[in-house]
C-alpha positions in Angstrom: -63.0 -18.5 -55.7 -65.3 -15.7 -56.2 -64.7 -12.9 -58.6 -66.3 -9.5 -58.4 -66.5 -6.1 -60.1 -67.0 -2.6 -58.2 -70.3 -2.4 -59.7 -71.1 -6.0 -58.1 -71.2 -4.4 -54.8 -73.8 -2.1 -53.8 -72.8 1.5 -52.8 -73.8 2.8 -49.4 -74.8 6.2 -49.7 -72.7 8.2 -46.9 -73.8 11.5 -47.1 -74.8 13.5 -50.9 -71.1 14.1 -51.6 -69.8 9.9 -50.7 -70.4 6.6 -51.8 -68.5 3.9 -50.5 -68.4 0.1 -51.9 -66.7 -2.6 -49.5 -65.9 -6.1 -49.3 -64.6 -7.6 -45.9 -62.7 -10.7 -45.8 -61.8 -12.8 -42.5 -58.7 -10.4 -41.9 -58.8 -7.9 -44.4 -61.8 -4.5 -45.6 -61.0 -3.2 -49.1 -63.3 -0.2 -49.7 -63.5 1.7 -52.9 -65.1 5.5 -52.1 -66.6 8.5 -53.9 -66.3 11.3 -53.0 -67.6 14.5 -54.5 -65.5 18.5 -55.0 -66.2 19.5 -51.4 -67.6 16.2 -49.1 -65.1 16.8 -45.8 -64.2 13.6 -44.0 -63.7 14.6 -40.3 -60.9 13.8 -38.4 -61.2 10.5 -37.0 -58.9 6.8 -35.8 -59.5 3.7 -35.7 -57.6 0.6 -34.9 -56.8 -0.6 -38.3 -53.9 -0.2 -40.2 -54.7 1.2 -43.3 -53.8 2.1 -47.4 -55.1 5.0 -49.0 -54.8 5.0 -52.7 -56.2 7.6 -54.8 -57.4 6.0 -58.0 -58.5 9.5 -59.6 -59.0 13.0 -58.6 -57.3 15.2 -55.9 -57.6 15.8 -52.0 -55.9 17.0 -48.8 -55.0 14.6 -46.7 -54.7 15.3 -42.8 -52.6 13.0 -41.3 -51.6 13.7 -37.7 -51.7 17.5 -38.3 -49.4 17.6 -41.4 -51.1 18.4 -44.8 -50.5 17.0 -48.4 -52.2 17.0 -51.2 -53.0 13.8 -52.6 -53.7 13.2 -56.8 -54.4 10.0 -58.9 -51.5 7.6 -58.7 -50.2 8.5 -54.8 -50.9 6.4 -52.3 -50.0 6.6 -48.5 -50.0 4.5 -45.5 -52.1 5.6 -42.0 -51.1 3.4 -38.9 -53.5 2.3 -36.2 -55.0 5.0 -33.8 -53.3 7.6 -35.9 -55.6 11.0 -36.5 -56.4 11.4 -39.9 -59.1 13.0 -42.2 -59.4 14.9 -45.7 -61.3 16.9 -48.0 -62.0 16.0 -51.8 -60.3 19.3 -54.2 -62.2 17.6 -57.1 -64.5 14.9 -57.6 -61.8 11.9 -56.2 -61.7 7.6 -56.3 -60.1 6.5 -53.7 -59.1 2.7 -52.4 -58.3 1.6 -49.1 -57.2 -1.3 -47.7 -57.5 -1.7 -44.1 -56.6 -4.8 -41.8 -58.2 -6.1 -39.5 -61.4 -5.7 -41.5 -63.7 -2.5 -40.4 -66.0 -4.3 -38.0 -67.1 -0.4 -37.2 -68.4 -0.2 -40.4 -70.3 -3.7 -40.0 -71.8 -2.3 -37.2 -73.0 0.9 -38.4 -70.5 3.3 -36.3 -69.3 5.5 -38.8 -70.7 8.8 -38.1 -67.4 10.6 -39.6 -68.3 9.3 -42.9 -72.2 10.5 -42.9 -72.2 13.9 -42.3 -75.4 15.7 -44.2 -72.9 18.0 -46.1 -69.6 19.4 -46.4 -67.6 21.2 -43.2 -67.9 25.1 -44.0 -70.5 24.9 -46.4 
């Protein structure tokens, strides 16, 4: 059994507003982002089910078209192939779990996370 802490695990700079730490099991991706006042995550699906926790901070969540506003402690769950995307109000910490794990990510496909800034900025 291995232990780890977030700072074990190298952050992979996204874009100059988003980090984002992740560890991938055989089944599972749990990812622990940054994201700075203003970094936009476009809309975007994929084929994992996923958890979105916000550990600190504040942001809008776009899930399928409908809007909330997200703050520390809330957490929400996105099913496969649904549209989803959000923008940080303040600087935010958010977890997500996803299964299967994020072979996307593995593989470098992740444009909607590295965008060189902000939507509207």
């Amino acid at each position: 059994m291995q232990t780890y802490t977030w700072n074990d695990i190298p952050e992979d700079a996204l874009n100059p507003l988003a980090g984002r730490r992740a560890l991938h099991g055989k089944g599972i991706t749990v990812a622990r982002f940054r994201f700075d006042k203003g970094n936009v995550v476009a809309m975007h699906h994929h084929i994992n089910d996923q958890i979105t926790m916000i550990e600190s901070g504040r942001v809008s969540f776009n899930l399928d078209g409908e809007i909330k506003e997200l703050k520390a402690g809330d957490f929400l769950h996105v099913g496969p192939d649904v549209p989803h995307g959000n923008e940080a109000l303040e600087d935010t910490v958010i977890i997500e779990i996803f299964s299967p794990i994020r072979q996307d990510w593995i593989t470098g496909d992740d444009s909607y996370l590295r965008q060189k800034q902000a939507a509207g900025r």
